[in-house]
C-alpha positions in Angstrom: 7.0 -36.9 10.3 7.4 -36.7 6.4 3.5 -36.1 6.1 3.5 -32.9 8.4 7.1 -32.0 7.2 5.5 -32.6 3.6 2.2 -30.1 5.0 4.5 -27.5 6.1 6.7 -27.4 3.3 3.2 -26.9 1.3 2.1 -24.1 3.7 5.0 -22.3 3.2 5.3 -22.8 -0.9 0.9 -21.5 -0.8 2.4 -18.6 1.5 5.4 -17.5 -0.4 3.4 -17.7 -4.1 1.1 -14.4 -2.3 4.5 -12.6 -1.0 7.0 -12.3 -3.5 5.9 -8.3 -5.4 8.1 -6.0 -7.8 7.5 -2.2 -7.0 6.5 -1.0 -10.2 5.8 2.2 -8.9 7.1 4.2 -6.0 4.7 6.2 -3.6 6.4 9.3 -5.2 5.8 7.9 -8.5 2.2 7.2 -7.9 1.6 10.2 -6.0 3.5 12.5 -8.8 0.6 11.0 -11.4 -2.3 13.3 -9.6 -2.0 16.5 -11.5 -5.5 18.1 -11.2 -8.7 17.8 -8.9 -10.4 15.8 -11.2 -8.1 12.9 -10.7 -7.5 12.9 -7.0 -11.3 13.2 -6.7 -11.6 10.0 -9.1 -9.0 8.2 -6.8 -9.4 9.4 -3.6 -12.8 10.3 -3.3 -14.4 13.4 -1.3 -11.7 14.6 1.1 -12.3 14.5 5.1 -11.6 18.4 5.3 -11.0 20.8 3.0 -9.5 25.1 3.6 -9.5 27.6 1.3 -7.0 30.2 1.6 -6.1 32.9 -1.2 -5.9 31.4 -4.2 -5.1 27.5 -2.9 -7.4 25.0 -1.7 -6.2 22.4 0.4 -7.7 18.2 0.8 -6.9 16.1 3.4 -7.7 12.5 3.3 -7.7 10.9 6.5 -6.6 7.3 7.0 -6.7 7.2 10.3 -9.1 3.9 10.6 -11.5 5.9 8.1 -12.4 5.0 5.2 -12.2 7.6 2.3 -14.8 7.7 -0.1 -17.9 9.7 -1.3 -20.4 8.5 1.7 -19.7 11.2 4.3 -19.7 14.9 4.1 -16.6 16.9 3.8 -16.0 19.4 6.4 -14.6 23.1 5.4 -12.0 24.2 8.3 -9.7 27.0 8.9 -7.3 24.6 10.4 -6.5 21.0 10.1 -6.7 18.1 12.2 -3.7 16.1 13.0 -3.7 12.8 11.8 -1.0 10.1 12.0 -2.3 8.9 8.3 -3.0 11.2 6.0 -2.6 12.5 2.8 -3.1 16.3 2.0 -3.1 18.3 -1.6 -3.0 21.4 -2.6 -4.5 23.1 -5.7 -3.6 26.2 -7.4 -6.7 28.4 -8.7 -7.1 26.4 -11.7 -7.5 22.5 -9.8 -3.8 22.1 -10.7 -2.6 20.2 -8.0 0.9 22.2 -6.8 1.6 20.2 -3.7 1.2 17.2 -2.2 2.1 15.4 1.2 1.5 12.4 3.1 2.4 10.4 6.1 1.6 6.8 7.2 0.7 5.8 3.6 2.1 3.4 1.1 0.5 4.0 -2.1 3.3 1.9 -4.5 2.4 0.0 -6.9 3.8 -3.5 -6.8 3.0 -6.9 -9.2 3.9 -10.2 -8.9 7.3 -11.5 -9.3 7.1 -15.4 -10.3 10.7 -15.9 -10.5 11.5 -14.8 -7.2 8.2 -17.1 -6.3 10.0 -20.1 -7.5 13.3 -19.2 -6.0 11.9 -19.0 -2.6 9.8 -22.6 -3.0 13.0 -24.1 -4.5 14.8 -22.8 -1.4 12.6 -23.7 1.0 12.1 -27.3 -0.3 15.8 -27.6 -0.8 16.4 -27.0 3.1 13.7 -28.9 4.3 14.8 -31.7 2.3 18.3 -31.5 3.4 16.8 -31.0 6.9 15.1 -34.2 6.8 18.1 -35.9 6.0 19.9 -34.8 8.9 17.5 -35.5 12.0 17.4 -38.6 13.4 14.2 -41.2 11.6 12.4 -40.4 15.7 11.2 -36.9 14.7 
């Protein structure tokens, strides 16, 4: 019993160390960052469709199992699909980008946070300990 309750106490420490993040960065936050063409093209690659109307253009990037990068064409439409995932800018005459929206998307950024690693072990251990001590020496 203490080798596997030893294992799973392991597992879970090896588990917790990938889990505990900081959000450094909202989605709004990140999102706020892409000010002109040249940068959402950098980041997000060629968009799926693309629609000009006067004096905007429009991107959608669609996450919908898709990947988005620069390997596939981009189609010009008058209207867009509907996606569940997607992200969509819009750019003044001047690749400023005036709008933004997106759905189904997390883009935060997040780091690790070791403190609230060690916490977590520290917990876990603790209780499993104390655990052991309370069930019968049979399990």
């Amino acid at each position: 019993m203490k080798k596997a309750l030893l294992g799973f106490i392991a597992l879970i420490g090896i588990f917790s160390m990938c889990s505990c993040t900081m959000v450094l960065y909202s989605h709004k936050q990140v999102m706020q960052r892409y000010t002109t063409k040249s940068q959402v093209t950098k980041d997000f690659g060629r968009p799926a469709e693309k629609r000009q109307s006067e004096g905007t253009e429009e991107w959608l990037y669609n996450y919908n199992g898709i990947s988005t990068n620069s390997t596939f064409e981009t189609n010009n439409v008058t209207q867009f699909s509907q996606y569940d995932r997607f992200v969509k800018f819009t750019f003044d005459g001047n690749g400023n980008v005036t709008k933004w929206e997106s759905h189904g998307i997390n883009k935060e950024r997040r780091k690790p946070n070791p403190t609230a690693t060690i916490v977590l072990v520290a917990g876990l251990v603790a209780f499993f300990i104390a655990l052991e001590g309370v069930l019968p020496s049979g399990y």
